[in-house]
Residue frames relative to the residue before (quaternion, step in Angstrom):
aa qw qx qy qz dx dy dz
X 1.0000 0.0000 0.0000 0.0000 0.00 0.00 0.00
X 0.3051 -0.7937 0.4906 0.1907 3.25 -0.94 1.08
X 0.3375 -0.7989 0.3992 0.2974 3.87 -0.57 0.76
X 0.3219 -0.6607 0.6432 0.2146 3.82 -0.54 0.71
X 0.2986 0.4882 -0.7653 0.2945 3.11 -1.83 1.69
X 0.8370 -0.4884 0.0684 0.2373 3.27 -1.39 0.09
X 0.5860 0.4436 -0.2687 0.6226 3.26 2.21 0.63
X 0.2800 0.7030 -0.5878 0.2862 3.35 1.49 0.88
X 0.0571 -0.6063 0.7932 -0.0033 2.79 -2.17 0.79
X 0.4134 -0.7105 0.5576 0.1156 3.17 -1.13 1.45
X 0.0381 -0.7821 0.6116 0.1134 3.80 0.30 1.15
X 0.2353 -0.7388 0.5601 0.2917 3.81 -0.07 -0.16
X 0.0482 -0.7564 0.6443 0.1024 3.17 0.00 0.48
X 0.6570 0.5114 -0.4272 0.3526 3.77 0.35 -0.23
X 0.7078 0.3230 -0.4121 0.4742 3.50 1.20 0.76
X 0.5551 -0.5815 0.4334 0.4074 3.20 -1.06 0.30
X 0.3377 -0.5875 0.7354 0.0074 3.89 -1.55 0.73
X 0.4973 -0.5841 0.6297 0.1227 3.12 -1.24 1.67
X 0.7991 0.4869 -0.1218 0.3311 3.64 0.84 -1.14
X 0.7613 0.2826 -0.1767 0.5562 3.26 2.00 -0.23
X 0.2642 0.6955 -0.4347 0.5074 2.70 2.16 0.71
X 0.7210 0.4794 -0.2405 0.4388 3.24 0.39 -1.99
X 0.6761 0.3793 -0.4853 0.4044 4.17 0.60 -0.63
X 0.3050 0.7020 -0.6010 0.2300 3.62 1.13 -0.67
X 0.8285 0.4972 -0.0729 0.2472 2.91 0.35 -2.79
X 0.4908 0.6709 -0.2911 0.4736 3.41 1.89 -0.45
X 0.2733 -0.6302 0.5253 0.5023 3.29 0.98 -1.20
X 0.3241 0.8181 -0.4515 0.1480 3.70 0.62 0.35
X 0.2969 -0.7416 0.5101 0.3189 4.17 -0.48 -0.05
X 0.4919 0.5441 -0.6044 0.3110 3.85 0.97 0.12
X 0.6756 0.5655 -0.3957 0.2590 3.81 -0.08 0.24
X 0.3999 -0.8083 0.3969 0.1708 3.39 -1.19 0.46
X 0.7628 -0.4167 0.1214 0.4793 4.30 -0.83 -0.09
X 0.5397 0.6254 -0.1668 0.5384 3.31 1.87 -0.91
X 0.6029 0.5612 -0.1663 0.5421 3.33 1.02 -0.87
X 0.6639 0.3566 -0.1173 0.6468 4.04 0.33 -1.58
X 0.6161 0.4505 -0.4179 0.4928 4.11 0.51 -0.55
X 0.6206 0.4362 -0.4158 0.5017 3.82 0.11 -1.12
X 0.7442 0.4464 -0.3531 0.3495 3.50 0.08 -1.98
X 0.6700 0.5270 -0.3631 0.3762 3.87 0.48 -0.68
X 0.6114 0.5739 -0.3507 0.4171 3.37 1.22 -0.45
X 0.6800 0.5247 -0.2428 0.4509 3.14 1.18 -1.70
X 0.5634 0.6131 -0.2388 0.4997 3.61 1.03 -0.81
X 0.5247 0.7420 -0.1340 0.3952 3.71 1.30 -0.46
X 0.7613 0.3557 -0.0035 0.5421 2.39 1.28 -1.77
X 0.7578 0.1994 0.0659 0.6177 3.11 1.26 -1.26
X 0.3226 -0.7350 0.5624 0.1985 4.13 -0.01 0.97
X 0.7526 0.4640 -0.3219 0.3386 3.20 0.96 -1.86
X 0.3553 0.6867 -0.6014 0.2012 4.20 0.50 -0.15
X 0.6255 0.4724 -0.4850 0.3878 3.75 0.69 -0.75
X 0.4577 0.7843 -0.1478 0.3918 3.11 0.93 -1.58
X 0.7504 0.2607 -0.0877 0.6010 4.04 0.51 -1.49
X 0.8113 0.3458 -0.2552 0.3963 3.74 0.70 -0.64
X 0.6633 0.3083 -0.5438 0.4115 2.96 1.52 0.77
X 0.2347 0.7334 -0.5063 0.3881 3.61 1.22 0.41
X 0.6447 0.6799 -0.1409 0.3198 3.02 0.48 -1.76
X 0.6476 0.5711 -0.0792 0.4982 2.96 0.77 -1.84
X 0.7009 0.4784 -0.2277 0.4775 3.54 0.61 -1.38
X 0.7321 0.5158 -0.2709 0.3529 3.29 0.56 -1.33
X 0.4978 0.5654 -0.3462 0.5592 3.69 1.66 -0.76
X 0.6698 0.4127 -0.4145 0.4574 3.83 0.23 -0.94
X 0.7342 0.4139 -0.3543 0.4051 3.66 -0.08 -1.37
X 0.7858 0.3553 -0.4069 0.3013 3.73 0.50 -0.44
X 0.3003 0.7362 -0.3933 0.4617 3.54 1.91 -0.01
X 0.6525 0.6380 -0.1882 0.3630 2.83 0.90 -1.48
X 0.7661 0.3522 -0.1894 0.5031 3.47 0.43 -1.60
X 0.7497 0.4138 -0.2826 0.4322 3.54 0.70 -0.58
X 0.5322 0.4247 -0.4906 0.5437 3.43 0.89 0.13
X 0.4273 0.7333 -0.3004 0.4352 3.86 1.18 -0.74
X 0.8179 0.2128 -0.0661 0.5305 3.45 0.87 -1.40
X 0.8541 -0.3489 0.1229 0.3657 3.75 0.90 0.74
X 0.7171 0.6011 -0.1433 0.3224 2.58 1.20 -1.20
X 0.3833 -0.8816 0.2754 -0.0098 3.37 -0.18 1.46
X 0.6761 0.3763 -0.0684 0.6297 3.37 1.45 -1.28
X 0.0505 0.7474 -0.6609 0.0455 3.79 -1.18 0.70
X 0.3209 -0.7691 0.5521 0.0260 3.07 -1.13 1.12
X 0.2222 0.8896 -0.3789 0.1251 3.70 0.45 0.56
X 0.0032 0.8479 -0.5185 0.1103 3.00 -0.29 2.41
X 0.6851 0.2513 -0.4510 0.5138 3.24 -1.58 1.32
X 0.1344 0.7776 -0.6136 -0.0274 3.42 0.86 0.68
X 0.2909 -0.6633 0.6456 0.2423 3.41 0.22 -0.54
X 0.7147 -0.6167 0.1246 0.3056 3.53 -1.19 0.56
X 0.3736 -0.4977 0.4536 0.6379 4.46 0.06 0.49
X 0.1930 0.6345 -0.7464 -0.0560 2.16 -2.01 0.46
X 0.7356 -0.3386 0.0800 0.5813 4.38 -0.31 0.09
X 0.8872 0.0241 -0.0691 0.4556 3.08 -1.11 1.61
X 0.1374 -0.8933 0.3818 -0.1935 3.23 0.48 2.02
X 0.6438 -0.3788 0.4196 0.5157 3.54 -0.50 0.03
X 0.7294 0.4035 -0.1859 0.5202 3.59 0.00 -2.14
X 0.6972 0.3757 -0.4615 0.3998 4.16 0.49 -0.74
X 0.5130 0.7020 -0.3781 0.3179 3.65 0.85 -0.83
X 0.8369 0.4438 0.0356 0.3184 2.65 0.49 -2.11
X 0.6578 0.4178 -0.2444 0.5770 3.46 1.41 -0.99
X 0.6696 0.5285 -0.3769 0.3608 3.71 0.64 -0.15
X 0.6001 0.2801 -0.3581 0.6582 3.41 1.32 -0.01
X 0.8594 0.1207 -0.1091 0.4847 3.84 0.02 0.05
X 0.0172 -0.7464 0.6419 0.1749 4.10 0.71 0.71
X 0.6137 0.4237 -0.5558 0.3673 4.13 -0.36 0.27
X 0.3849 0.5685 -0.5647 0.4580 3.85 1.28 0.31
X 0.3381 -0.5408 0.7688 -0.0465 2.99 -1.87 1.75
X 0.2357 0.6854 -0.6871 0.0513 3.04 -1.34 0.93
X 0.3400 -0.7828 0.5207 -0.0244 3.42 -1.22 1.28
X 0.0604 -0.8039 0.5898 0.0474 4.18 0.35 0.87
X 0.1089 -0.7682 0.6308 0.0022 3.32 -1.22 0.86
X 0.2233 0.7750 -0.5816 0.1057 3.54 -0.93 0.83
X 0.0835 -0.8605 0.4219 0.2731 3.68 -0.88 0.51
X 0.5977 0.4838 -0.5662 0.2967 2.88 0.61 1.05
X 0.7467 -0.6159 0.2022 0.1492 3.14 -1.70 1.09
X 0.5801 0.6398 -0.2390 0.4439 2.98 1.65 -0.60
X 0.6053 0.4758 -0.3429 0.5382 3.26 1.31 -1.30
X 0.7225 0.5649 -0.3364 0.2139 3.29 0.44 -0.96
X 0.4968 0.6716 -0.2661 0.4809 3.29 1.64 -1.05
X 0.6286 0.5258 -0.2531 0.5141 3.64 0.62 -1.98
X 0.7612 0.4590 -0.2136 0.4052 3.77 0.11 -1.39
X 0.6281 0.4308 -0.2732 0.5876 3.81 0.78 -0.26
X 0.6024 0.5666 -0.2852 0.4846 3.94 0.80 -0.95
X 0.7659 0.4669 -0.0291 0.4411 2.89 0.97 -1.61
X 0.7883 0.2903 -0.2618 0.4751 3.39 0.76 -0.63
X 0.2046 0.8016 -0.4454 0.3424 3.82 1.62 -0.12
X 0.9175 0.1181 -0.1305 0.3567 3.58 -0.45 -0.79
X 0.1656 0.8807 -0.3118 0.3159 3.55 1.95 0.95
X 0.1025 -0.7356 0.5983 0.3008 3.63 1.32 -1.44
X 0.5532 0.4355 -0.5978 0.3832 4.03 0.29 -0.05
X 0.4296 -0.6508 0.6142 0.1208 2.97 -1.41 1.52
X 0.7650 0.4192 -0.1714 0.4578 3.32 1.12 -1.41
X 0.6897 0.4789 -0.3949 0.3729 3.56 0.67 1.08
X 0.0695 -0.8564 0.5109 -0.0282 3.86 -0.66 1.33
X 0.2867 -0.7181 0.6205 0.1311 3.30 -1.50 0.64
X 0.0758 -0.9172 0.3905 -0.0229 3.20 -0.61 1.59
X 0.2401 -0.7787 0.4733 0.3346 3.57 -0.07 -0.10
X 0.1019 0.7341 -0.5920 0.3166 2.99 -1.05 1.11
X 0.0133 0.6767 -0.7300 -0.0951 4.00 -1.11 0.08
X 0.5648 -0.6376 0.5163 0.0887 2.27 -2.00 1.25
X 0.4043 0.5918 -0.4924 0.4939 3.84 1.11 0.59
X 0.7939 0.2927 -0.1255 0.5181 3.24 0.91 -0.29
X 0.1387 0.8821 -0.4501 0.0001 3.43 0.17 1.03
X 0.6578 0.2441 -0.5015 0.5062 3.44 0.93 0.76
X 0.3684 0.3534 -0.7777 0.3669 3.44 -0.03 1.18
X 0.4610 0.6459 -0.4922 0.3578 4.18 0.65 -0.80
X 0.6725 0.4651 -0.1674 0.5507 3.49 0.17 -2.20
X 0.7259 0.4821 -0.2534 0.4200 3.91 0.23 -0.89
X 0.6126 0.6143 -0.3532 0.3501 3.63 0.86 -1.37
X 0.1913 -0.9119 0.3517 0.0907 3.77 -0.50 0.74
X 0.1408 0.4290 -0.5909 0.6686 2.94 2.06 1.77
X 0.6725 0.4334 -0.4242 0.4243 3.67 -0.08 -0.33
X 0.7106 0.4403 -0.2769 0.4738 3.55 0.44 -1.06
X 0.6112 0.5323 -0.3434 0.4745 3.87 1.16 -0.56
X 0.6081 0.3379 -0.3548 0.6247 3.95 0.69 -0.99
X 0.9277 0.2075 -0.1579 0.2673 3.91 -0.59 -1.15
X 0.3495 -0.6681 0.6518 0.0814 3.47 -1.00 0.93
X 0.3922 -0.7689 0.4871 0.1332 3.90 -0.29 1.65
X 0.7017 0.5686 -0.1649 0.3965 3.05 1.24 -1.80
X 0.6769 0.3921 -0.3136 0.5382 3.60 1.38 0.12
X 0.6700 -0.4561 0.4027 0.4253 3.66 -1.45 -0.44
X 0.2477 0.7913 -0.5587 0.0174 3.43 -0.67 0.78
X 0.5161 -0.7254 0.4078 0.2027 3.57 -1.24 0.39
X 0.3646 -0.7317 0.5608 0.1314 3.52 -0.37 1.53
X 0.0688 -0.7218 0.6803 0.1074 3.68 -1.15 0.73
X 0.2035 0.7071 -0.6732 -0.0741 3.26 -0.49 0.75
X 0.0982 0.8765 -0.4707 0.0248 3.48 0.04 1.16
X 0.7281 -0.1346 -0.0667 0.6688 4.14 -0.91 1.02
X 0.6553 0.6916 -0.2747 0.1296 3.52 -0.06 0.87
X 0.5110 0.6808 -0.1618 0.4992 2.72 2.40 0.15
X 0.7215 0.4507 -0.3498 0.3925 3.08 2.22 -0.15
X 0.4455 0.7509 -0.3030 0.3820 2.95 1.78 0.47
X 0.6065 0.4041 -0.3019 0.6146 3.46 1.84 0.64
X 0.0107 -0.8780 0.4577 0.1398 3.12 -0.04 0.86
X 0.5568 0.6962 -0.2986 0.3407 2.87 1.34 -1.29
X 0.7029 0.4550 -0.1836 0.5150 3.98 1.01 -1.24
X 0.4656 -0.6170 0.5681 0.2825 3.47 -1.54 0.91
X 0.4269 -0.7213 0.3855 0.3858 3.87 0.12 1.31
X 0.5292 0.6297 -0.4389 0.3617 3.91 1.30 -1.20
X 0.6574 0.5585 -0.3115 0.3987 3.81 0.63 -1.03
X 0.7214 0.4992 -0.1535 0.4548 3.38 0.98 -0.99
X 0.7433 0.4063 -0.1453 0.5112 3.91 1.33 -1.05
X 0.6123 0.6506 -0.2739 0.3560 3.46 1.53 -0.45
X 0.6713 0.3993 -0.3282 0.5312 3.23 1.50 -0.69
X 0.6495 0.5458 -0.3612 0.3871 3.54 0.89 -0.09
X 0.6139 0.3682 -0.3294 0.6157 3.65 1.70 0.13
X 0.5755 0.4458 -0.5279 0.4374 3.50 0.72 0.13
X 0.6533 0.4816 -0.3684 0.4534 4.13 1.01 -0.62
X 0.7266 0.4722 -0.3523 0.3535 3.12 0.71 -0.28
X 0.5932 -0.6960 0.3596 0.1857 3.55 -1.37 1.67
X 0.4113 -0.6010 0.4606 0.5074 3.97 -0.17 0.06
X 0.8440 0.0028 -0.3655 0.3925 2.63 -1.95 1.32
X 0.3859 0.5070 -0.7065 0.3082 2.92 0.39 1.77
X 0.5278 -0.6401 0.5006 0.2472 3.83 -1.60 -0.21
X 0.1688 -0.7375 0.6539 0.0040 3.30 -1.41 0.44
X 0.1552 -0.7922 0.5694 -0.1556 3.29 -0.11 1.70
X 0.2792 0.8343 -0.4404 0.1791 3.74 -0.35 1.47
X 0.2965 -0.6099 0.7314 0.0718 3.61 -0.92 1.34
X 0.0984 0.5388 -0.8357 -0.0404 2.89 -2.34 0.60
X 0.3361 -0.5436 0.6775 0.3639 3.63 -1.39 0.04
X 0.1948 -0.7586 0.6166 0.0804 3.73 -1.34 0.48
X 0.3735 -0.6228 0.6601 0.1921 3.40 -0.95 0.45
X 0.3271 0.7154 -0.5956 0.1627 4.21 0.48 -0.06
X 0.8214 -0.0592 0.0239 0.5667 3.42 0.56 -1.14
X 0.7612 0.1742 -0.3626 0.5087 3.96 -1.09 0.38
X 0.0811 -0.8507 0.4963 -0.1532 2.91 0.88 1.59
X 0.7513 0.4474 -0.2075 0.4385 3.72 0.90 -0.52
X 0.6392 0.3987 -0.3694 0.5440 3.27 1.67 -0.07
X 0.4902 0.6696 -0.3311 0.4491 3.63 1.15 -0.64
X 0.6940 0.3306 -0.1972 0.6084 3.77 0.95 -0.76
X 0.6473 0.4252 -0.4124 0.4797 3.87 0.42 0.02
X 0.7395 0.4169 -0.2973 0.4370 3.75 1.32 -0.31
X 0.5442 0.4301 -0.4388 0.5713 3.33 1.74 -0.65
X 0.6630 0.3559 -0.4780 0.4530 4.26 -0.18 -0.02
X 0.4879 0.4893 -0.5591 0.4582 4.39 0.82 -0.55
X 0.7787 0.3521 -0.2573 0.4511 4.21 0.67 -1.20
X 0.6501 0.3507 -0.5845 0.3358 3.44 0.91 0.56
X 0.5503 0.6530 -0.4581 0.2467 3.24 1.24 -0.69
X 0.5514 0.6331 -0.3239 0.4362 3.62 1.96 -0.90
X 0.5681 -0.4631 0.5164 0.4428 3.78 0.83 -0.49
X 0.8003 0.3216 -0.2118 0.4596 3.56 0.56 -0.29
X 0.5017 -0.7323 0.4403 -0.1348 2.70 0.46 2.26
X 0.4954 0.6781 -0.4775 0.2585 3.96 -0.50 1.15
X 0.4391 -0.7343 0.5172 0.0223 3.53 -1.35 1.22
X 0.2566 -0.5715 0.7389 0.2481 3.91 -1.12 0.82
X 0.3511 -0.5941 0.7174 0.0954 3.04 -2.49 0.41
X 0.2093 -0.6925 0.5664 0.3948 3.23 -0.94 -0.02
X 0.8105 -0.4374 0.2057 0.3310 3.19 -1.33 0.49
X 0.3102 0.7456 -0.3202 0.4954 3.63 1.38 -0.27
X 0.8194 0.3965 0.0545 0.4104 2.56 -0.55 -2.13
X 0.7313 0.5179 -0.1524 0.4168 3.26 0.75 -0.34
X 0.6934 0.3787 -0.2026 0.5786 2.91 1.82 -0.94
X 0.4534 0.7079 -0.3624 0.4025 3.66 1.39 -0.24
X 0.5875 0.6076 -0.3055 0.4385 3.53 1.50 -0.74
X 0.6457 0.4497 -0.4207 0.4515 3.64 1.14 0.00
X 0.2684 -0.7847 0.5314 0.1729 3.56 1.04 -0.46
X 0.7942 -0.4551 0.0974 0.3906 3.56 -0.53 -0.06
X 0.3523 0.6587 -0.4737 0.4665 3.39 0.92 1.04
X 0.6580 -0.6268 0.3443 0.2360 2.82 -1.64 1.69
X 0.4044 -0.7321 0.5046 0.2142 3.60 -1.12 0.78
X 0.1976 -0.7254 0.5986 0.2764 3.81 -0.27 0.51
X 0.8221 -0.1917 0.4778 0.2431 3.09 -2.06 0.43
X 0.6318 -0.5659 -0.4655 0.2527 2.01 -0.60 2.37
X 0.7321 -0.5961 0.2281 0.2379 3.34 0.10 0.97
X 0.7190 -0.1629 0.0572 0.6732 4.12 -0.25 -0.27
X 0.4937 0.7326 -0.4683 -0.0134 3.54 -0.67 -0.25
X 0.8629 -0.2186 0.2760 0.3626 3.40 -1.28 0.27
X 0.2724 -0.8453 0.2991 0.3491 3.64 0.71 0.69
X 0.4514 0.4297 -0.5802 0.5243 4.07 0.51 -0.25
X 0.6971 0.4934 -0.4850 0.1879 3.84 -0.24 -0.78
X 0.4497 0.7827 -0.3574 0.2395 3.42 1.51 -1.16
X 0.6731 -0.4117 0.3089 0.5310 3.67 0.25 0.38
X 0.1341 -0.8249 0.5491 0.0001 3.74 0.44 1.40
X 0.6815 -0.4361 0.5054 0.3000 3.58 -1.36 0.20
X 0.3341 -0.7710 0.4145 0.3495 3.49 -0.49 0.89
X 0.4226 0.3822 -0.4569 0.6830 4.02 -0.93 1.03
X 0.8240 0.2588 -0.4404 0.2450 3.39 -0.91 -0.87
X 0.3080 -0.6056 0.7336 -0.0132 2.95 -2.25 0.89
X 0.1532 -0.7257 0.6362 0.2124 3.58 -0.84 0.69
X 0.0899 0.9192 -0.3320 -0.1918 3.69 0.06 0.45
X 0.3832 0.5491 -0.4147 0.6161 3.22 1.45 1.72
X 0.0186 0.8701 -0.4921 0.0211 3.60 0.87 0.49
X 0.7852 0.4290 -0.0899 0.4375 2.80 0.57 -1.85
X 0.6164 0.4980 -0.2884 0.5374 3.34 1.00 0.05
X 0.6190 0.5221 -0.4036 0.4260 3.73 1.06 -0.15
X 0.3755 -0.7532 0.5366 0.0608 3.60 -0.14 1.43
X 0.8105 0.3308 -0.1619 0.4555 3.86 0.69 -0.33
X 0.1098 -0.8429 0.5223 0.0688 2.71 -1.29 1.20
X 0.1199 -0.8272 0.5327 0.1328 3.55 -0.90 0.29
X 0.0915 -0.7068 0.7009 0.0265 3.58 -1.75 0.01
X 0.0151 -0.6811 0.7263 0.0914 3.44 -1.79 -0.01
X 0.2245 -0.7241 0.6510 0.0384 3.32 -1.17 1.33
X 0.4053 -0.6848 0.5690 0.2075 3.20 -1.63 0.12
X 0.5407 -0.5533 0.5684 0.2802 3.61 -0.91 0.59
X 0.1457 0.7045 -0.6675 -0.1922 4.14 -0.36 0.14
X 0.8347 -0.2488 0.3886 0.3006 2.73 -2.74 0.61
């Protein structure tokens, strides 16, 4: 039971969270019965969700990876959704500890978990902001944002599994101002779930997360790729996330079952 005073937050736990859903599927413990109830449902339908959310997962690290690789120092990462193994700021600061990295989420719960959680961390250079991604120049505007990130340089946009969690908004309205702020040779780092193929499980899990309250929508691969707009595609371009430049050795051997695809473009000169 949470105690009410003048730093309450109403975490509901009595609904399910896209964000303590997804650690469920991690194996993670930040989640609750409402939460592990939805996820068991969605998991019903689809087995392979563990399976995609750690793909997913991977596919965030390895591009952290390359783009901290290429200089780039500052990262902007919105809908973080709650830490869990191998973060942005852990990625990123272990190959370059002067990497700045700024998570945004508006909900309160994540925000709570993510501050709790990231507290005993020592990264000076790493902040939890509030903020929603329906609004992306209050984000660009927000002036914890304007303190961690420097526009006028290269920085890296996460928009990662988090664009189907708006349905209600044309995603183009929402990703466009965030490629127009960004300086050349910066990056754009995006996941979408897709409905292309297990098209009949993919729709039995997006209604299990509305029945949960947490309303959300697949793309097809198009649509999905239109969200970069006219920024350079990296190597190998949209794909199925294990493909994304994989770890040499590795094998995803559930391919066809990975529902999600991902990419990262480059800003040119």
């Amino acid at each position: 039971m949470v105690n009410e005073g003048p730093g309450h937050v109403d975490l509901k736990v009595h609904l399910a969270h896209p964000a303590r859903m997804y650690d469920y599927y991690l194996g993670g413990k930040d989640n609750f019965a409402a939460d592990r109830e939805a996820a068991e449902k969605a998991l019903a339908a689809a087995p392979e969700i563990r399976a995609i959310a750690r793909e997913n997962r991977a596919f965030m690290q390895r591009a952290v990876t390359h783009i901290v690789s290429a200089g780039i120092r500052q990262f902007l990462d919105i809908g973080t959704g709650l830490p869990t193994g191998r973060n942005v700021h852990e990625v990123a600061q272990d190959y370059a500890p002067d990497a700045r990295v700024a998570y945004v989420d508006n909900d309160r719960i994540v925000q709570v978990h993510a501050r709790a959680l990231l507290s005993g961390q020592g990264r000076g250079e790493t902040r939890v902001i509030a903020a929603d991604i329906r609004e992306p120049d209050v984000i660009l505007n927000h002036p914890d944002v304007r303190e961690m990130i420097d526009f006028t340089a290269p920085v890296a946009i996460m928009l990662v599994s988090v664009l189907q969690f708006v349905p209600d908004r044309d995603p183009e309205e929402l990703v466009a101002p965030l490629r127009e702020a960004m300086a050349p040779g910066s990056y754009l780092v995006l996941s979408h779930p897709t409905h292309d193929f297990r098209r009949e499980q993919v729709h039995q899990v997006v209604d299990t997360y509305n029945k949960a309250k947490a309303p959300a929508i697949t793309r097809t691969r198009p649509e999905i790729e239109r969200l970069f707009g006219d920024l350079e595609m990296i190597e190998p371009g949209l794909v199925q996330v294990p493909l994304w430049r994989p770890e040499p050795g590795s094998v995803c051997k559930d391919l066809g079952l990975i529902w999600m695809y991902g990419g990262v473009a480059r800003k040119p000169a």
